[in-house]
N, C-alpha and C positions, 0 to 999 in steps of 0.2 A: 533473652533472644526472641524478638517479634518481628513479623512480617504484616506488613498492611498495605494493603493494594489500593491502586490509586489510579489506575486508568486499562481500558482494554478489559472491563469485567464484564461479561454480557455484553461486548462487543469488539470490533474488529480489529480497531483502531487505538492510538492513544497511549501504549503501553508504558507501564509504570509502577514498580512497588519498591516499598523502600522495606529494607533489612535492618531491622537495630540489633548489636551484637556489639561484644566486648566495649563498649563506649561509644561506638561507633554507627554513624548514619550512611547506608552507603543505597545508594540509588540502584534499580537493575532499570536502565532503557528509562528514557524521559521524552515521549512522542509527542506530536501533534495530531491532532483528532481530525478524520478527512470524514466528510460527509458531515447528516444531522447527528446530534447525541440519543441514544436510547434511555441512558440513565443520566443524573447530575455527576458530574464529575469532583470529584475529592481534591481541594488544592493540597498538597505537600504540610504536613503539618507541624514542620518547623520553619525557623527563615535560611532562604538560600546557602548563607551565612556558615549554616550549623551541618550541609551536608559535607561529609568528608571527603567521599569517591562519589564514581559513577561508573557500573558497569555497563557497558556498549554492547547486545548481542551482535547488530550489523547498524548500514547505512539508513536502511528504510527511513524516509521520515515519520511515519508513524510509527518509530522507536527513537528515532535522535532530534527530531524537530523543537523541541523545548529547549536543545540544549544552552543556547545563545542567550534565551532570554535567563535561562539557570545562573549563565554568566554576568548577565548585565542586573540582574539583582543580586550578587552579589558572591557568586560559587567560588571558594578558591581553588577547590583540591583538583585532585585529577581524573581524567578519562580514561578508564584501559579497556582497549580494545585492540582486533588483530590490524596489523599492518595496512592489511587491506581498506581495512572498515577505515579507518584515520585517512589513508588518501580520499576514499570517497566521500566522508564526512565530510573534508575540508573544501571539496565543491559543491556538494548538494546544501552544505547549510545558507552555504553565500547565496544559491540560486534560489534558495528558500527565502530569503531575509529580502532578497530584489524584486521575489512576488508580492511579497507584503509589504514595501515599501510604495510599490507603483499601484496595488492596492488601496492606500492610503492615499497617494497623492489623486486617483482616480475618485476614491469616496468624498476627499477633503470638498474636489471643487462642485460637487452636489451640495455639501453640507453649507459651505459658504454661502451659495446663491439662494439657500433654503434655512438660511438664521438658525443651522444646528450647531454644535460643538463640533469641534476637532476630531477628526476619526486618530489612533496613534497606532502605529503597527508592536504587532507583538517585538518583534528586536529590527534589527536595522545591521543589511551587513558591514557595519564596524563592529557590531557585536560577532556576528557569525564568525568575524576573522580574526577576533580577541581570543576564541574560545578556542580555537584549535593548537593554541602554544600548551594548552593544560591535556590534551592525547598524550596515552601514553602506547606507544606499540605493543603487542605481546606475539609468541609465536602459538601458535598451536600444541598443546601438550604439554607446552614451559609450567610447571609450577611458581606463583610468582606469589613470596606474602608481601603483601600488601598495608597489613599493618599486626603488630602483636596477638597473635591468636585466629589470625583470617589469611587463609591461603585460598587463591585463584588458580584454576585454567580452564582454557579455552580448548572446545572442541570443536571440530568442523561440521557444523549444521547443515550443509551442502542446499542453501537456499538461497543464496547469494555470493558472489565473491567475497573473503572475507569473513561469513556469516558463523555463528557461534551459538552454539549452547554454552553456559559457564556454568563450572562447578566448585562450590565455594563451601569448602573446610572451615567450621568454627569451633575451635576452643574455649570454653568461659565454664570459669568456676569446675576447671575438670570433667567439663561435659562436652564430648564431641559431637558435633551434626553433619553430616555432608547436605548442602542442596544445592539442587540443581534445578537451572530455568534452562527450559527447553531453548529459547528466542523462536522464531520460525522454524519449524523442522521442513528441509529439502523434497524435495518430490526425486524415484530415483531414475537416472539414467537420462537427465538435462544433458543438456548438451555445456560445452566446457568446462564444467565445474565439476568438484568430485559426490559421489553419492553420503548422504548423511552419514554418520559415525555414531553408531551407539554409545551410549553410556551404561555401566552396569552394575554400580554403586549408586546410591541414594537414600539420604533419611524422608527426605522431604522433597518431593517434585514440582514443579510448577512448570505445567506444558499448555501449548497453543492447543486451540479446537477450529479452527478455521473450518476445514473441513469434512468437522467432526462426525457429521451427520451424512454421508456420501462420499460414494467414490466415481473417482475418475472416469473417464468414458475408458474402454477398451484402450488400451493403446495404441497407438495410428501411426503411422509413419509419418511427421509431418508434413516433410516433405511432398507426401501424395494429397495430403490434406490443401498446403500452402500452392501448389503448380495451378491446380484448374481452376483458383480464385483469381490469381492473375492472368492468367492465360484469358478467361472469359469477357475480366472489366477491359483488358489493350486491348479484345477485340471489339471491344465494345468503342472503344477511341476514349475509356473514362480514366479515372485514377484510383490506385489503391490507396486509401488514407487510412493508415494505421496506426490507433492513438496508443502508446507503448511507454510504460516506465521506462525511463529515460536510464537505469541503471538497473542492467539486467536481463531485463526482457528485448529491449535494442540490440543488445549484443547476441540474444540467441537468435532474432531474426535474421542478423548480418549471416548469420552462421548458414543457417536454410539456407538463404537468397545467394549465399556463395557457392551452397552445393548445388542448387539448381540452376546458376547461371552453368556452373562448371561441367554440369553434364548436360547442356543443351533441352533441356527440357520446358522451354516455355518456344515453340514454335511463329515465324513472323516477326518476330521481335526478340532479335538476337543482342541488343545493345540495351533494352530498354532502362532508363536510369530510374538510380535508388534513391532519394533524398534522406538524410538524416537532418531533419531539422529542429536542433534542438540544440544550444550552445553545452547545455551540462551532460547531452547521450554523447555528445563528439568528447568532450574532458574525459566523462568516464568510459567511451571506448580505447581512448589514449592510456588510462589507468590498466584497463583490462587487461591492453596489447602489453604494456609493461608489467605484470605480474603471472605471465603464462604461466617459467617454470615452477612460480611458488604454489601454483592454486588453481591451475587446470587439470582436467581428469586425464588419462593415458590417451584417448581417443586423441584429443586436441594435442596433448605432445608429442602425436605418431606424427600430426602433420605438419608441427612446426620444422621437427626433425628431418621433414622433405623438402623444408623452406616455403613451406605455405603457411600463410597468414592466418588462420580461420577465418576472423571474422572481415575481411576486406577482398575484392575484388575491382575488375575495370569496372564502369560507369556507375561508382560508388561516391556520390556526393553530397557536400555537406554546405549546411546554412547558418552562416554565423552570425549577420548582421541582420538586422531587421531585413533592409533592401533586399539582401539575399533571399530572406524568407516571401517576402513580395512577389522578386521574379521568379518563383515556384507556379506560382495560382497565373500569372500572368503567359506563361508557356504552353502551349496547345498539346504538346504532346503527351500520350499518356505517359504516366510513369508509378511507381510507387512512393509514399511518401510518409516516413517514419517520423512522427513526433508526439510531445509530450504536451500536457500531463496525460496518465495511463485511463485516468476515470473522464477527462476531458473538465475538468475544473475550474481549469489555468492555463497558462501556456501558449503557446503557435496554436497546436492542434484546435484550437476553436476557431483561428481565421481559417484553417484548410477545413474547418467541417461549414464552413457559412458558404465556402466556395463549390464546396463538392454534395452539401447533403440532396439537395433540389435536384441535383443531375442524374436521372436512370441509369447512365451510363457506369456513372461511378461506382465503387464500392465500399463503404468504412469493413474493417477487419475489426474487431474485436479480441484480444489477444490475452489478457488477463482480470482478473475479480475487480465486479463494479459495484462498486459499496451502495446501499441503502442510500436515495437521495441525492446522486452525482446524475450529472447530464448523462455519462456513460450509461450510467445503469436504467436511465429512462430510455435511452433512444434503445438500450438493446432489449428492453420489455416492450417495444411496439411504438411509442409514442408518434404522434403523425405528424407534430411539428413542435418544433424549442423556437426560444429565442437567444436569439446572438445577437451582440453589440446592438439594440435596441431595433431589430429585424426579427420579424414571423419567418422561418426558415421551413416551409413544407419538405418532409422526408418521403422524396423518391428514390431513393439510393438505396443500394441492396446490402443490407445490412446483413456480416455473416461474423460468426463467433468460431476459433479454431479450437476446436475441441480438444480434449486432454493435455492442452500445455498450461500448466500451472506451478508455478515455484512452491507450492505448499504439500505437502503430504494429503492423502485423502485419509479416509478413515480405517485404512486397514493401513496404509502405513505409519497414521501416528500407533494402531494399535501394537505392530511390532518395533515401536520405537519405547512405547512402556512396557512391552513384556522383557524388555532385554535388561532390566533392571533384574538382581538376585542378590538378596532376597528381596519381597515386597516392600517398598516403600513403604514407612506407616501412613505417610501422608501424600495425598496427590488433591492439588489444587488449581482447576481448568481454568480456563483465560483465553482469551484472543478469538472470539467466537461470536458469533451475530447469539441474540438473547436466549432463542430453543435450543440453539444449535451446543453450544458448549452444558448447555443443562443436561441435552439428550448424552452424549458424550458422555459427561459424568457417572450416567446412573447405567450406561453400558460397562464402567470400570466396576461398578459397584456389582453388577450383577453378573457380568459373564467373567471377571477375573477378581472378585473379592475385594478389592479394593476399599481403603477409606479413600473415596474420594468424593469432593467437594465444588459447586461452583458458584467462588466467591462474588460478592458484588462490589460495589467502592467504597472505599472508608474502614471495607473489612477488616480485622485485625484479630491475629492468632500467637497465640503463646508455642514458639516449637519445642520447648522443652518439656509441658505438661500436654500440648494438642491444643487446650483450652482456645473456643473463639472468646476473644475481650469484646467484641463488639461485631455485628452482623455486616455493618455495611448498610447503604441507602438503596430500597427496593423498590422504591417510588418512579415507576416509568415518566420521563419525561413525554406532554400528550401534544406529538404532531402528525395533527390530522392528515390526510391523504395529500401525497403530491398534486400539483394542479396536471403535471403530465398523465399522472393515471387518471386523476379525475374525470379526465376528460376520454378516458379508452373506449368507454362505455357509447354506443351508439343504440338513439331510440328511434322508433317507428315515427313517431309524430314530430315534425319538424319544428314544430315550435318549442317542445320542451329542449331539443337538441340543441336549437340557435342559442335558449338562455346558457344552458351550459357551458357551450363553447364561449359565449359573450363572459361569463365568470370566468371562466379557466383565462381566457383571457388579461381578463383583468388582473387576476392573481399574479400572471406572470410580470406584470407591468410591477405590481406592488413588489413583487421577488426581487428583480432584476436592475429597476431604477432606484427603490432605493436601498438596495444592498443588505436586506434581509426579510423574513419570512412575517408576513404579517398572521398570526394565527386564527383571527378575530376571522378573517375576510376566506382564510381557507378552510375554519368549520363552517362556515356558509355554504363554501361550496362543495361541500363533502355532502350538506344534507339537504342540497339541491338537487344535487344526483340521485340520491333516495326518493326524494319528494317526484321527479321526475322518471326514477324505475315505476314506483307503485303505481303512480298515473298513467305510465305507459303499458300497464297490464289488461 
């Protein structure tokens, strides 16, 4: 019985460990890694072939993103996951596989013109739409075996529609284990979804640390948070552009912007419209609207049961087609305007951010965690200018972040999410955590609640029958130097060392951007240009 981890270890992204037991290979979550890597990442150390299952915690792509290409080398067995999670799989993977297809065909005709090889995308959605006949549904609480000696279920993680902790019974050789993987643990008192579900049994844990090291702002009403940010940019004549996971976080904004239309609270601008423009946030608010009664919390079934919608109201409109997305930017009036991708990666949201970042008027919103090295997480640490589609974009735009809405637990709710475990786990093993962040985590189990706990890195691997680690895992940081965005934060007294700077940071972007990845060489240059240029400026 071994467990080896394979993605999401000292960082945020990625997740992935495989369980060997009774014969049996079975997968927890197989993500794609959004941002840079902190560590090298572990390939799966058999061939596709040889995996049996795949447990699903939720949609998130950085837990189901791999799973196409799992498919297209060669995976036969099947996916179990809740109901939910399978509807939304089956369009985020497709929307995933069309990024990286037009990705590919965007890289190719660089590489053509510049005598390189073929870029090939990770899967292609005919793979995304091959893999969803292998979903299997489950319900919440169903005990389900799954194969001789390994019983499944699903508990509601209340972090997503759909979303799950699994808890997985193994038998072998007369030796029971219960374990349990967190998936994302919920944040409580979201808006339609239900508050996480403890679990209180366990031999063996493996929980997220996201926000392992901090809590949450105060609680705020968002409401009062979300009114005077709109209220200010229409009077301003700008637009609210709000870059929003497209499944999840869309639908809790709908939810706001319907109570605040419905009590009149944004004055002057009684009509003001909503844009959703995102073809997969319209799919999975369609998803949403059809799983109320299974997976909404009592709040939202108070309202439906008065015949209201939650998340829809008047001047609620959506953008399906390219063109549609066009005459958005091309309409003078203000409006707010939801799309994706959530860290600004991909997606529309980068033509709405080249249209609106330059305009004072405007405002980007900020609405959920920007990973390490995403456009998002740069513009919301200050940066003064990105570039978009091969354009210097000066940031005059009032950039605000809504404080306390986050889908993750902070650290005091994942702490009452392990205490409710009796008795103590022997083992608890962190994951899902930027590199200090799930370390710090760890050794807060160890010390303020006794715990063996542990935070593994990739390749890791452990014996659960004896504890025994078989092997540490790869600790060797992968080394990238300073973004050219931060690089360039720093502002010197003497103008001439400033211009070189900014002439570097410059340049760097050009090498990022045209040709489609990080040249390191050119960015520790400009890392100890800025040094060379602090010291001189002293």
């Amino acid at each position: 019985m071994k467990l080896t981890f394979l993605g999401a270890t000292h960082e945020v992204t990625g997740s992935c460990t495989l369980l060997e037991a009774c014969g049996r290979r079975i997968l927890i979550d197989y993500g794609l890694e959004q941002g840079p890597d902190t560590y090298e990442n572990c390939d799966i150390p058999v061939v596709a072939s040889e995996i049996d299952a795949v447990l699903l915690t939720h949609a998130h792509i950085d837990h189901s993103g791999r799973l196409p290409l799992l498919g297209a080398q060669g995976f036969k067995g099947n996916i179990y996951a809740t109901g939910a999670t399978c509807r939304l799989c089956d369009i985020m993977l497709q929307d995933s596989a069309h990024i990286q297809e037009s990705e590919a065909k965007w890289r190719n005709r660089k590489a053509k013109r510049a005598g390189k090889p073929a870029y090939v995308p990770l899967y292609t959605v005919n793979d995304a739409i091959k893999i969803r006949d292998q979903f299997v549904p489950c319900n919440y609480e169903d005990i389900s075996a799954i194969f001789p000696g390994i019983q499944v279920r699903f508990v509601d993680a209340g972090h997503l529609l759909g979303s799950s902790s699994i808890e997985i019974t193994v038998t072998e050789n007369k030796v029971t284990k219960t374990i349990v993987f967190s998936g994302d643990i919920g944040n409580t008192d979201q808006p339609l979804i239900r508050n996480p579900q403890y679990l209180t049994q366990g031999d063996i844990v493996i929980m997220e640390s996201t926000y392992g090291d901090r809590s949450h702002d105060k609680r705020i009403d968002y409401i009062s948070q979300l009114t005077p940010i709109i209220q200010r940019t229409l009077d301003r004549g700008g637009n609210v552009v709000i870059p929003s996971f497209a499944v999840g976080r869309t639908q809790e904004l709908l939810y706001f912007i319907r109570q605040i239309k419905d009590q009149g609270l944004i004055h002057g601008h009684d009509h003001f419209p909503v844009y959703v423009d995102s073809p997969l946030a319209v799919e999975a608010t369609q998803i949403f609207s059809q799983s109320m009664y299974d997976y909404f919390d009592s709040d939202a079934l108070a309202l439906i049961d008065q015949g209201i919608n939650p998340i829809n109201f008047s001047d609620l409109k959506v953008a399906i087609t390219s063109d549609d997305s066009i005459t958005i930017n091309e309409d003078p009036e203000p409006k707010v305007i939801i799309s994706a991708s959530g860290m600004c990666e991909a997606g529309r949201i980068r033509h709405h951010l080249k249209h609106n970042l330059w305009r004072p008027e405007s405002t980007i919103l900020f609405v959920g965690y920007q990973a390490n090295g995403t456009l998002g997480r740069a513009i919301v640490e200050g940066a003064r200018e990105v570039r978009l589609f091969d354009e210097h974009i000066h940031i005059e735009a009032e950039i605000c972040q809504l404080s306390g809405i986050s889908g993750h637990a902070d650290n005091e709710g994942l702490m009452a999410w392990i205490k409710s475990f009796h008795p103590n786990p022997s083992m608890v093993f962190v994951n899902h955590g930027e590199d200090q962040v799930c370390q710090t985590f760890a050794n807060r189990l160890i010390n303020e609640l006794g715990l063996n706990a542990t935070a593994p890195y990739n390749g890791a691997c452990y014996d659960l029958i004896t504890g025994e680690c078989l092997y540490e895992g790869n600790k060797k940081k992968i080394t990238v130097p300073e973004s050219s965005e931060s690089a360039g934060k720093k502002r010197y007294t003497n103008p001439v060392y400033q211009q070189l700077v900014d002439a570097g940071v410059r340049l760097t972007k050009v090498i990022d951007h045209n040709e489609g990845g990080a040249n390191k060489d050119l960015r520790a240059f400009i890392r100890e240009l800025n040094d060379l240029c602090e010291k001189w400026d002293r």
